[in-house]
N, CA, C and O of each residue as an XYZ file, in Angstrom:
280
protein
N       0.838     -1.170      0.000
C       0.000      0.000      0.000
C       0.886      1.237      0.000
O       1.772      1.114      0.845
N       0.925      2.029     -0.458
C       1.346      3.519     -0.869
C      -0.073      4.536     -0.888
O      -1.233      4.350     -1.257
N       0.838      5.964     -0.152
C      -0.198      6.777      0.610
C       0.691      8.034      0.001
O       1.899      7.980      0.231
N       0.295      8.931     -0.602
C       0.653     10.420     -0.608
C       0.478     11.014      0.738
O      -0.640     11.363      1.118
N       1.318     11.116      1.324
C       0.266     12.065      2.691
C       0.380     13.776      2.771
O       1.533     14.208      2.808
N      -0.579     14.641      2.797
C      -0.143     15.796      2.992
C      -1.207     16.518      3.756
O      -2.426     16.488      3.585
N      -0.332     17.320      4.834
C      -0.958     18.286      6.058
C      -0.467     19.097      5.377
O       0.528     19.100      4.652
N      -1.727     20.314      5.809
C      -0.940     21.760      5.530
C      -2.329     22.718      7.075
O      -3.416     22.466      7.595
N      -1.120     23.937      7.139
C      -2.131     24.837      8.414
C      -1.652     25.833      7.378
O      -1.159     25.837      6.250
N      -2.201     27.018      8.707
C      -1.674     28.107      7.908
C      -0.274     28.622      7.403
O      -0.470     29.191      6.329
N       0.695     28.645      7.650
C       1.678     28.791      7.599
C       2.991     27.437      6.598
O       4.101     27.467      6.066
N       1.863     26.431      6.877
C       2.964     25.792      5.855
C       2.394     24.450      5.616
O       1.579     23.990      6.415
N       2.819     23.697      4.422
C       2.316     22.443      3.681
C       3.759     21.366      4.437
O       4.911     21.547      4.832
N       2.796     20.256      4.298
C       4.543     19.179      4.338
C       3.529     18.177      3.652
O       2.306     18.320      3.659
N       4.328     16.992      2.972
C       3.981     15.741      2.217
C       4.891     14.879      1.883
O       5.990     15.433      1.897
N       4.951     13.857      1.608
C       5.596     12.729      2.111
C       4.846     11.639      1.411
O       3.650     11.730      1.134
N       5.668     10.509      1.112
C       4.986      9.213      0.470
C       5.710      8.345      1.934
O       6.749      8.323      2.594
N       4.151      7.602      1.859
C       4.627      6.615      3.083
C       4.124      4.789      1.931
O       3.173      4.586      1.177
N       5.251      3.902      2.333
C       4.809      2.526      1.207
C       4.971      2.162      2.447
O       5.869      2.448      3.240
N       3.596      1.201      2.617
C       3.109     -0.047      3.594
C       3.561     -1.272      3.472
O       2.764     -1.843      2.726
N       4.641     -2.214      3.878
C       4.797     -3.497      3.892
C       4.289     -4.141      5.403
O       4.850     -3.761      6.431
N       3.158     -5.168      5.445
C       2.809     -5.691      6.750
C       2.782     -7.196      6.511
O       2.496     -7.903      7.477
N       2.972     -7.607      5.670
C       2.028     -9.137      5.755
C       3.271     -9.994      5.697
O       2.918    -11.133      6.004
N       5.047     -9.949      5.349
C       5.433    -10.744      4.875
C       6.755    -10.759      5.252
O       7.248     -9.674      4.944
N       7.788    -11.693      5.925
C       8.984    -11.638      6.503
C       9.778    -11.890      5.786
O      10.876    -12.240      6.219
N       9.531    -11.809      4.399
C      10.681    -12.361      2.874
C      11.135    -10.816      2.791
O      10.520     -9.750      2.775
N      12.839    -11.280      2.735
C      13.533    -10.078      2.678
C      13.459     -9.115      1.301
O      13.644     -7.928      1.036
N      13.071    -10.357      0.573
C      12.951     -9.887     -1.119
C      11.165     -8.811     -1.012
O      11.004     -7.635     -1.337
N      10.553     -9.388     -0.681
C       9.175     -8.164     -0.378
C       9.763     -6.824      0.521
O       9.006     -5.881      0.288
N      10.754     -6.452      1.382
C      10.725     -5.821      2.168
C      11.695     -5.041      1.308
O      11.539     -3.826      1.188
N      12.556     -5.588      0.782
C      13.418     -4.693     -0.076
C      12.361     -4.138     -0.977
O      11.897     -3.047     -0.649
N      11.882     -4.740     -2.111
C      10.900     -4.210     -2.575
C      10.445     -3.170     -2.396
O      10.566     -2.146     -3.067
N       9.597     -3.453     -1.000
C       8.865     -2.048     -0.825
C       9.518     -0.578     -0.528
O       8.989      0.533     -0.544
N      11.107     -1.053     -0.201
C      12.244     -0.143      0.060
C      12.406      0.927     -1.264
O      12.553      2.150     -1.282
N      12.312     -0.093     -2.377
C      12.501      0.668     -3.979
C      11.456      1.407     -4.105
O      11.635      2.621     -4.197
N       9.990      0.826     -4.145
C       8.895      1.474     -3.897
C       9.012      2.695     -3.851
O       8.598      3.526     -4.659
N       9.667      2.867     -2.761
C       9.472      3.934     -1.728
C      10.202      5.126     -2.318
O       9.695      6.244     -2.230
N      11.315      4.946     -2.887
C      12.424      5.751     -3.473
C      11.813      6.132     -4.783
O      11.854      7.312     -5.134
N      11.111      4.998     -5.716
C      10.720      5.173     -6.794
C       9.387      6.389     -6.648
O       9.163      7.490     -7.149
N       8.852      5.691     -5.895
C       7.548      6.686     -5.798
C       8.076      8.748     -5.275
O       7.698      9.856     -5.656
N       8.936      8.306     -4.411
C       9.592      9.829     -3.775
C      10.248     10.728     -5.268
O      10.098     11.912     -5.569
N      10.992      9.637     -5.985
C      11.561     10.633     -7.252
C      10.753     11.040     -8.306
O      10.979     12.021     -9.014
N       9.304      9.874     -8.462
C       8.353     10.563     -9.156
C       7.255     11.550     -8.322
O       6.638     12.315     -9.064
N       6.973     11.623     -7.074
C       6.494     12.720     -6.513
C       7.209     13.734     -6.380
O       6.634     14.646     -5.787
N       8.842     14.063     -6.882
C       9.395     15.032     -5.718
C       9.113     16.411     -5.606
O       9.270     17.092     -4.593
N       8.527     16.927     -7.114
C       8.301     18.449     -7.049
C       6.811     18.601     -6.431
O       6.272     19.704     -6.527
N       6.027     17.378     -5.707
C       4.870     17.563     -4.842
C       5.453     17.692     -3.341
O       4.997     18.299     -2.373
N       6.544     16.961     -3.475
C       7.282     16.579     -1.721
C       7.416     17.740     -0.906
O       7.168     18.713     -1.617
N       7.749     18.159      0.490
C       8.398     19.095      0.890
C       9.016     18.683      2.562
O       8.259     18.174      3.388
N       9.748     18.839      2.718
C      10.345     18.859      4.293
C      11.137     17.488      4.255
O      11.587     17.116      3.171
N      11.276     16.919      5.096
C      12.173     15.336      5.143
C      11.486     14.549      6.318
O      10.632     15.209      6.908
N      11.646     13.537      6.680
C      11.581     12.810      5.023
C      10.675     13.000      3.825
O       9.536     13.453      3.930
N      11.336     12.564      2.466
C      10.021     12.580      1.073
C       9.249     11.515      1.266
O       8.021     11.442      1.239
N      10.591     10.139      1.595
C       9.641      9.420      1.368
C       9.592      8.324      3.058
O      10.345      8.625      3.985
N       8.577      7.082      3.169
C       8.817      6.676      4.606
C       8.382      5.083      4.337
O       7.420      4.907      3.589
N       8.920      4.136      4.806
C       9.007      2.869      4.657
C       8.667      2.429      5.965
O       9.531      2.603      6.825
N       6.968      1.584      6.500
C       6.350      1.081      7.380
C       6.309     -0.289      7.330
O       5.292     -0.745      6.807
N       7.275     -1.226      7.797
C       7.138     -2.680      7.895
C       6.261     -2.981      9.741
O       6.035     -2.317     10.752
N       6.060     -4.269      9.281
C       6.109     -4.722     11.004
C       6.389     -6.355     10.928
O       5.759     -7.218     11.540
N       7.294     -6.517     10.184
C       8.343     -7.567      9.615
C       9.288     -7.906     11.264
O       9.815     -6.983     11.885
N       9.331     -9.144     11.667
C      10.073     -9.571     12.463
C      12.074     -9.727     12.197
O      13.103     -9.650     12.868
N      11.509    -10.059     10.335
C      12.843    -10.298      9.742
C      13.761     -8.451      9.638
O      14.956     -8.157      9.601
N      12.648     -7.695      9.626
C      13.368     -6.135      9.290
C      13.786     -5.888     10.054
O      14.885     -5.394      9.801
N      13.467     -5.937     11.500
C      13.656     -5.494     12.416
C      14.969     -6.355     13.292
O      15.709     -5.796     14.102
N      15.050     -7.927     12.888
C      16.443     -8.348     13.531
C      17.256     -7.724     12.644
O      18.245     -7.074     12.982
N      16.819     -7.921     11.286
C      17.704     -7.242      9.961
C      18.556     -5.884     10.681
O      19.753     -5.823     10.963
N      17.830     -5.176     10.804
C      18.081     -3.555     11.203
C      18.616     -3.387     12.679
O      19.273     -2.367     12.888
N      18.490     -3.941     13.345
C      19.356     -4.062     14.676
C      20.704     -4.865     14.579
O      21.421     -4.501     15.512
N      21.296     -5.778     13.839
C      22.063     -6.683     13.556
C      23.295     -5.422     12.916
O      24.509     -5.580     12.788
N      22.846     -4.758     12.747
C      23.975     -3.946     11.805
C      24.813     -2.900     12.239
O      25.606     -2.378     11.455
């Protein structure tokens, strides 16, 4: 799942692509959604503003030993 997200008040806009990975502990899906994420940020970027563009949401058991291990 991929989400444009954008708040704005008075004073200022921010937006951001957030790509959803939940269902799957294969490193090959999680990378995936990693490209996703980049792909989608370089074709949104003149919508983007602030940092992050873009945001990568797992709840992967494998991402998370992945990402502490390092």
């Amino acid at each position: 799942m991929t989400a444009l997200v954008s708040l704005q008040d008075e004073e200022r806009r921010r937006a951001a692509v957030v790509e959803v990975k939940l269902s799957d502990d294969e490193v090959g899906y999680l990378k995936a959604g990693y490209h996703e994420a980049l792909v989608y940020r370089a074709e949104y970027d003149k919508d983007l503003s602030g940092w992050p563009k873009a945001i990568l949401v797992v709840s992967s058991d494998t991402a998370i030993r992945t990402t502490s291990s390092r």
